[in-house]
Every structure is written in structure tokens, then in C-alpha cells.
C-alpha positions in Angstrom: 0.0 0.0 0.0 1.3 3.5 -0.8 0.4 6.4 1.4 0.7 10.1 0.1 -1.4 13.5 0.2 -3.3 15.6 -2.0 -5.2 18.7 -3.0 -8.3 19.0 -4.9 -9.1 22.7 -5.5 -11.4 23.0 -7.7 -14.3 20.8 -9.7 -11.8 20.1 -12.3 -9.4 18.8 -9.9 -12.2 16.1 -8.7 -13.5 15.4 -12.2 -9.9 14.8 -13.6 -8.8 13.3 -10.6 -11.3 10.3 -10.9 -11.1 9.7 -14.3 -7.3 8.9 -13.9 -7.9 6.8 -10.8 -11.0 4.8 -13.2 -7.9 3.8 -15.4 -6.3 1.5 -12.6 -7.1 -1.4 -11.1 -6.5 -1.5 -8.1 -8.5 0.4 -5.1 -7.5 3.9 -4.2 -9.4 5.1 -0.9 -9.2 8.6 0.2 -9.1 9.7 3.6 -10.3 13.1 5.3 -10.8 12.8 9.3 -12.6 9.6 9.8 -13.9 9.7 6.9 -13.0 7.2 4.1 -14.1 7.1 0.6 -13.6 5.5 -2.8 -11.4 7.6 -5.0 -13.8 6.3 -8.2 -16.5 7.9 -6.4 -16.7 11.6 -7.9 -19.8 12.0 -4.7 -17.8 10.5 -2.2 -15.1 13.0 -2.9 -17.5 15.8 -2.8 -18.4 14.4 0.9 -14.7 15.3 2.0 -13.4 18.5 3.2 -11.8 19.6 0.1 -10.5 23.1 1.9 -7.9 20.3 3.2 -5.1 18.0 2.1 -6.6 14.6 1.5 -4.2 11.2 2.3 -4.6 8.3 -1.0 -4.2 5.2 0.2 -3.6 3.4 -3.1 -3.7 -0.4 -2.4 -1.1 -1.6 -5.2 2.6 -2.1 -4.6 3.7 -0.6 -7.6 2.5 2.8 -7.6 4.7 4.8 -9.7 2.5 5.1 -13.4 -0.1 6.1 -11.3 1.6 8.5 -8.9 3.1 10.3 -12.2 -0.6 10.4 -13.9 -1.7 12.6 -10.7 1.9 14.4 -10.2 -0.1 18.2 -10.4 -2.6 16.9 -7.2 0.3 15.4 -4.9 1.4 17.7 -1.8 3.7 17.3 1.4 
């Protein structure tokens, strides 16, 4: 599993955001709080405080294609 933040600022962000997380395979949850959604889940996302960074839990070992697909979301 590979751990990392991001930032969703606008619609956009959340519209683009899914549609490269549909591409993979493997699950990708997101977590705000307590809160844990589906990444594939453009209305989960909306259910998170977006005014926040958001941790990706991305349940795959090799990460790295889809870590550079969503390079312009990642934060520290």
C-alpha cells in the first residue's frame, strides 16, 4: 500500500482526478478525518473536506504510473 497527500481545488481537480484513478485497477481510498471514501467515487469525494489535504491510500505495490498520472494533485 502506498500512502501520500493531495489537494483537490477546484471541480476540475475532482473530475480529472477520478477519471485517472478509473484507469487503474487496483482500489485507491481517500481519507479526510474519519472519513473514508472510494477515490472512483466523484460523490464520495464531494463528501470530504476539500478546503484540506486529502491522504490516497492506493492499495497496489507498484505505484509509480499512477503516482506520475496525478503528479499536479500530490502535496507534502
Amino acid at each position: 500500500m502506498i500512502t501520500f497527500n493531495i489537494m483537490l481545488k477546484s471541480i476540475n481537480d475532482v473530475k480529472d482526478f477520478v477519471n485517472i484513478v478509473n484507469r487503474y485497477d487496483f482500489d485507491v481510498d481517500l481519507i479526510s478525518g474519519r472519513y473514508i471514501v472510494d477515490a472512483k467515487s466523484i460523490m464520495g469525494i464531494f463528501s470530504l473536506d476539500l478546503s484540506k489535504p486529502i491522504k490516497v491510500e492506493a492499495h497496489t505495490e507498484d505505484a509509480s504510473a499512477f503516482m506520475k498520472d496525478i503528479t499536479q494533485f500530490i502535496v507534502d
